[in-house]
Every structure is written in C-alpha cells, then in structure tokens.
C-alpha positions in Angstrom: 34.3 142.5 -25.1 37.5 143.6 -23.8 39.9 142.9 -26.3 43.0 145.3 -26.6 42.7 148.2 -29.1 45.0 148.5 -32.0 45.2 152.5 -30.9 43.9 154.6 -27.9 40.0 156.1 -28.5 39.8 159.3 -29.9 36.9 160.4 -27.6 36.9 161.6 -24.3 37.9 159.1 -21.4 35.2 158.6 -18.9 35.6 160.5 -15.6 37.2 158.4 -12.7 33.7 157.7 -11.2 32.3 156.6 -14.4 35.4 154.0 -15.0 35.2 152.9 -11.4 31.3 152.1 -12.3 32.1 150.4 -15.3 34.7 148.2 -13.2 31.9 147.4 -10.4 29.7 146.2 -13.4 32.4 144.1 -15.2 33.1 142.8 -11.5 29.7 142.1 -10.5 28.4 140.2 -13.9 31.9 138.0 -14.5 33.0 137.2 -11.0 29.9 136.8 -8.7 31.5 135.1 -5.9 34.3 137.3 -5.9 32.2 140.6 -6.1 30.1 139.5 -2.8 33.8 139.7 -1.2 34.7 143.2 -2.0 31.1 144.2 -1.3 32.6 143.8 2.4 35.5 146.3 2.0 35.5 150.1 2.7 34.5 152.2 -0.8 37.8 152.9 -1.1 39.1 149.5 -1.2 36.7 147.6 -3.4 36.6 150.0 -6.1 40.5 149.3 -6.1 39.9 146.0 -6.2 37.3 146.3 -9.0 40.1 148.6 -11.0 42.2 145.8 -10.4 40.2 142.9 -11.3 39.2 144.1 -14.6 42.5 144.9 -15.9 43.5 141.2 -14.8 40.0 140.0 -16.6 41.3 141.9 -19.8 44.7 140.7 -19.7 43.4 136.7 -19.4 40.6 137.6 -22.4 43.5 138.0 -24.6 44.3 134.4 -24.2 41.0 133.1 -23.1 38.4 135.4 -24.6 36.4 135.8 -27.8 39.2 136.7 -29.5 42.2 134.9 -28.3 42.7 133.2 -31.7 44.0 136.4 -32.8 46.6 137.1 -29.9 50.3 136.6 -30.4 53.4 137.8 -28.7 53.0 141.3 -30.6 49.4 141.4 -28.8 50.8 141.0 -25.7 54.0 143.3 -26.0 51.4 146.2 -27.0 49.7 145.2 -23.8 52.3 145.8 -21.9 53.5 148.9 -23.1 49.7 150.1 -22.4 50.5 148.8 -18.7 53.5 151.3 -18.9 51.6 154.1 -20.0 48.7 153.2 -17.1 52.0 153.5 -14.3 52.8 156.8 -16.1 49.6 158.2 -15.8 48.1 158.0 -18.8 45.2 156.3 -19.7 44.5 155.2 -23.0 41.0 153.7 -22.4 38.1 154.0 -19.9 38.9 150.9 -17.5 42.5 152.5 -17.5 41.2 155.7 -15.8 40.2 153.7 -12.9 43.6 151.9 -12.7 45.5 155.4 -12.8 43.1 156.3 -10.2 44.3 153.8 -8.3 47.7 154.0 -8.6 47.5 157.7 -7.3 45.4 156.2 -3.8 47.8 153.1 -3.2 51.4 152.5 -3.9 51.2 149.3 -6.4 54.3 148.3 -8.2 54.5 147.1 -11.3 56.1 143.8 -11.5 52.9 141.6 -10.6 50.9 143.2 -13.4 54.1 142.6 -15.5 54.2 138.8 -14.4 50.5 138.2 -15.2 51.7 139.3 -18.9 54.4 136.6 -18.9 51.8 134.0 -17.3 49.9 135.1 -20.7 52.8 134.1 -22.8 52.7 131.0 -20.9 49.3 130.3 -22.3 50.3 131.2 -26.0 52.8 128.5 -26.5 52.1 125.9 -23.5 48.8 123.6 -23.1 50.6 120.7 -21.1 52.5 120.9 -17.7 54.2 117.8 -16.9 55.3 118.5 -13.2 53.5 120.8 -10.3 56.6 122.7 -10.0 56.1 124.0 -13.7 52.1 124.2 -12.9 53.1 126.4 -9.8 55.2 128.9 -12.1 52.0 129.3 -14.2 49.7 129.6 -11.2 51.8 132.2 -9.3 52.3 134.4 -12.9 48.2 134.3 -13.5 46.7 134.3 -10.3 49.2 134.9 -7.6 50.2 138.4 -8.7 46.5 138.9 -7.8 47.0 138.2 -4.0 50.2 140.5 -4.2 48.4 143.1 -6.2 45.1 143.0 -3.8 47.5 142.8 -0.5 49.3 146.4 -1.0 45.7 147.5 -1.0 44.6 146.1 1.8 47.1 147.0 3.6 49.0 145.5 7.1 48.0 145.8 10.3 50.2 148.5 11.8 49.6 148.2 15.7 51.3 145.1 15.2 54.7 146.6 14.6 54.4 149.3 17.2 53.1 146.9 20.2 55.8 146.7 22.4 56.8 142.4 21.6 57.3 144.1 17.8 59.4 146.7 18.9 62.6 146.6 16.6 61.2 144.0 14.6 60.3 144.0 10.8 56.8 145.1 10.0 54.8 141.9 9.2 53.9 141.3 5.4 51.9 138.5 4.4 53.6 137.9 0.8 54.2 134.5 0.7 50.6 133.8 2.3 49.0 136.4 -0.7 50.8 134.6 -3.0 49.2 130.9 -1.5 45.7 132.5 -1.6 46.2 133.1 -5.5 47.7 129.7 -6.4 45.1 128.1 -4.1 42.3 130.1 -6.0 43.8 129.0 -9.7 43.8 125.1 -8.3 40.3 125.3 -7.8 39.6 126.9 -11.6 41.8 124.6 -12.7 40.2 121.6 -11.0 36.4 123.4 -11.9 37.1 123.7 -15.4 38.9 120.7 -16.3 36.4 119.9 -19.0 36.0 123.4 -20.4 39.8 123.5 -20.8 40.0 120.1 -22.6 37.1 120.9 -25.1 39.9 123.3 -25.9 42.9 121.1 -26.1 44.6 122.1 -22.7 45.4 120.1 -19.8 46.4 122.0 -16.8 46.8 119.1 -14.1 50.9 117.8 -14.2 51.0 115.2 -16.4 53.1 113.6 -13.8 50.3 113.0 -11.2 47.7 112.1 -14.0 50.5 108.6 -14.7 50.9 108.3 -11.2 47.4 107.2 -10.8 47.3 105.4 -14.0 44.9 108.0 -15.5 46.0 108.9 -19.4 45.5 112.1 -21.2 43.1 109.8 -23.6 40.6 109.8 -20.4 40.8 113.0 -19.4 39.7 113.8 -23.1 37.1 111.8 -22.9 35.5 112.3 -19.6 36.1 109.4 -18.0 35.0 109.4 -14.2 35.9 105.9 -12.4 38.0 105.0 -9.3 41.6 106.2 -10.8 39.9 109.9 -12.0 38.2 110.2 -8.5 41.8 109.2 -7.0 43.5 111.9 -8.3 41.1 114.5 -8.1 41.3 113.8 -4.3 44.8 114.7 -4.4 44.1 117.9 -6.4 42.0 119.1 -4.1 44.2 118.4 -0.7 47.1 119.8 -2.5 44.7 123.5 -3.2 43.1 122.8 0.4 46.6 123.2 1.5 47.5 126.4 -0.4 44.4 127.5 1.0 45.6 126.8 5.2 49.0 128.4 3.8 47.2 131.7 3.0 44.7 132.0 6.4 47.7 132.2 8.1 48.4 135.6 6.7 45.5 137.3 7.2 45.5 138.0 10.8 48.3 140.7 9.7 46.2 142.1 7.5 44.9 145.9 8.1 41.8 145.0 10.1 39.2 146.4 7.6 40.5 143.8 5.5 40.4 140.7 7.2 36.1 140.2 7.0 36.6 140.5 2.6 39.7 138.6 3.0 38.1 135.2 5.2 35.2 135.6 2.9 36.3 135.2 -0.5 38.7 132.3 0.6 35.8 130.5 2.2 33.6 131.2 -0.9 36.1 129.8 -3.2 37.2 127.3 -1.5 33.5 126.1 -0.8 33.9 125.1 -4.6 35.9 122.2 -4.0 33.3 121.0 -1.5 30.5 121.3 -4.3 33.2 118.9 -6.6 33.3 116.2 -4.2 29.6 116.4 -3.7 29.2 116.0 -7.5 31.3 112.8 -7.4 34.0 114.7 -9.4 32.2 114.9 -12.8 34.1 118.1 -13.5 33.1 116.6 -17.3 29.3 117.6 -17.1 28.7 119.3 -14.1 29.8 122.9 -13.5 30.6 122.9 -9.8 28.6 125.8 -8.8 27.9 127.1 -4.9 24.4 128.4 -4.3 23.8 131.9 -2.9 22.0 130.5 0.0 25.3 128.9 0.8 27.6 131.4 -0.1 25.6 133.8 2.3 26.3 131.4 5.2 30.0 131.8 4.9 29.8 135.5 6.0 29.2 135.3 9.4 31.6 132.6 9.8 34.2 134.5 8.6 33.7 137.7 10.4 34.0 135.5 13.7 37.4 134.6 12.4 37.9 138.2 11.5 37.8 139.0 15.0 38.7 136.0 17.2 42.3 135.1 14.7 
C-alpha cells in the first residue's frame, strides 16, 4: 500500500490539505490507539504528527509490509535519498507534501528520520538479538526516533526557563525521557506480537533472558505457555513498565498543550501490557487488544495528571 516508488509520479501532487487528509486516514485506520491521542492536540500539532506517523509507517512497510520480500539495501538507500529531497523541499509523492509542510511549521532535524532508516537495515540482515543492550539499539533506531521526532513538535514548556529558580539555567528538554517513551512503546509491540513475529522466523526478546529462564527458542516457536514462558514475560513487562516511569518524568516540561496527548497515549499503550497479563500471557493465540470502553477511561485520568504534575 505504501511501498516506495521506483520514480516520483508524474501527476500533480496533492495540495497540503489533501496530503494532511490522507495522513489522518492512514493514521486513523492503522494506529487506532494512537490516533485517539493526537485527537487531543491542537490542529496544528496532530496533523504534524499524522505527517510524521505515516512516513515512519512507510519506512517500517518496507521491511514489514506486503512487499518486504522485495526490499534490499538499494530499497532503503533510495529511501533515504527521497528523505533528503523531503528536508529540501521537494516532494516526490503525496504523503511527502504533508511532511515538507511540516518541516516549514516546526524545526525537525534530520538525523531521527535517518536512524529509523538504519533501524530498517537492522531488520534486513538481523532476526535474533542475543543481549537487551543490542535489543535497545534496535528499539531506539525504530521507535525512539519517534519520541524525538514527536517532542520537537510538541514543544517545551517555556515559562519554565524564564521563572526566576531557572534563571541562567539550561532550558529543560525531555530527550532522554522521549527517547524512554519510544523504547517503552516498541517493548510492548514486541511483547504483543511475539507470535506474529515468530510465524515469521524472528525473535525479538534477547536470547539471553529467554536461557536465563530456561525457556528455548524451540518453545517460543512453538507456543509454549507454562511456568518458565510466564516467568519471563513478567520480566519483559517490568523492564517496558520501567521505560514507561522513565518517560512520565519528562512530560511535565512539555509545552502545556502537549502534556493531555502526551499522558494519554502512554497510558493507552501501556494499558496493553495489562490486557497480556490478564490473558495469562498467551501472546501465541490471543492478540492483546484494549477495548474502547477502556481506552476512553484513561482520558480523564491523564488530563488530571496533565494539570496536577
């Protein structure tokens, strides 16, 4: 669906409004839980976000899409030069037109986009990690750059640097918590789609912590759920749980206008974890999925943190 091009279309681009729309639809139908989020952003804002989103989406379908069997490194270095052209202005399709729009409202530098590329690469070569260190490197390239990426629009707080405790201070910027919230929202796909990803031959948790608790890349493969599976999943989960505490701590800096979108998606994702140990772990036949009901509940929670932290 949105597989690279070999060449740019040849008929007019869509106006900005029309790409923006087209991102809010790719947004709405692939990421559900995500979209409710920006929903809670100024106009402004989300449709960055969107823009954003769906060149991240479109970079991961080369890997993980339709077509993905067809990707190589020459897929991927024709991706990044159409990243250049985006940062120069140019747009070579319509989703691009939104990005470049972007790029002209909010100052976004290139090196996150360019590390999501290399967390790409990762995928084309690599379907084992055999310590958490290496998984982290992966997680920050494919998911972290999202939390720096989203952050410069969302913008910091300035009162805080002007109030007079501040004064002479550095300006307070939440990179290392942005960077938490993305790693902590990859744990939890990772940890949701363990099954999906083995039907495919990939094993994303460290192969370090499957021997610790005597749990062998034979069970995984085969679905087993006992004492030693639920074990470890445990420990998955604290680990993102604590990626997760990592990145609240950032968002009280955040511009205020932000912090409501911000506390919501994190709950909402996060709640997926919950819905994993209520499903006894089974991440083999049962998609861990968080009702709308529940997900609605979240929202005044987090604007009370919005305001009170």
């Amino acid at each position: 669906m949105l597989q690279l091009s070999d060449s740019p279309t040849k008929r007019p681009l869509a106006s900005a409004e029309d790409a923006y729309e087209l991102c809010r639809q790719i947004t709405a139908k692939y990421s559900k839980t995500f979209y409710l989020g920006t929903l809670l952003m100024s106009e402004a804002k989300r449709r960055a976000i969107w823009a954003i989103y769906v060149w991240c989406r479109r970079t991961d379908e080369l890997v993980d899409g339709p077509q993905a069997q067809f990707t190589n490194e020459d897929t991927l270095d024709r991706w990044e030069q159409q990243l250049e052209s985006v940062f120069a202005g140019n747009p070579v399709d319509d989703a691009d037109v939104a990005l470049v729009d972007t790029l002209r409202r909010f100052p976004l530098d290139i090196q996150p986009f360019r590390d999501m590329i290399a967390g790409q690469r990762m995928d084309l070569y690599r379907s084992r990690y055999e310590t958490f260190e290496e998984l982290r490197l992966y997680c920050y390239r494919v998911a972290g750059t999202v939390g720096l990426m989203s952050t410069t629009v969302m913008g910091v707080d300035s009162q805080l640097s002007t109030a007079p405790w501040h004064q002479g201070q550095i300006s307070p910027n939440p990179i290392k918590e942005a960077i938490s919230l993305g790693i902590a929202n990859q744990l939890t796909n990772i940890l949701r789609d363990v099954g999906e990803d083995a039907r495919r031959g990939r094993i994303y948790l460290p192969l370090e912590d499957l021997e610790a608790f005597n749990y062998s890349e034979a069970d995984l493969m085969n679905g087993v759920v006992d004492d030693r599976w639920r074990a470890l999943m445990q420990f998955q989960i604290g680990r993102a749980r604590t990626f997760y505490a990592e990145a609240e701590e950032g968002i009280s800096v955040l511009s205020p206008d932000a912090r409501w979108p911000v506390w919501a998606a994190l709950m909402l994702y996060r709640k997926i974890l919950d819905v994993i140990e209520e499903n006894q772990f089974d991440v083999f036949r049962q998609r861990a999925y968080v009702p709308t009901a529940r997900k609605l509940s979240c929202l005044p929670i987090a604007l009370v943190r919005a305001r009170a932290l």
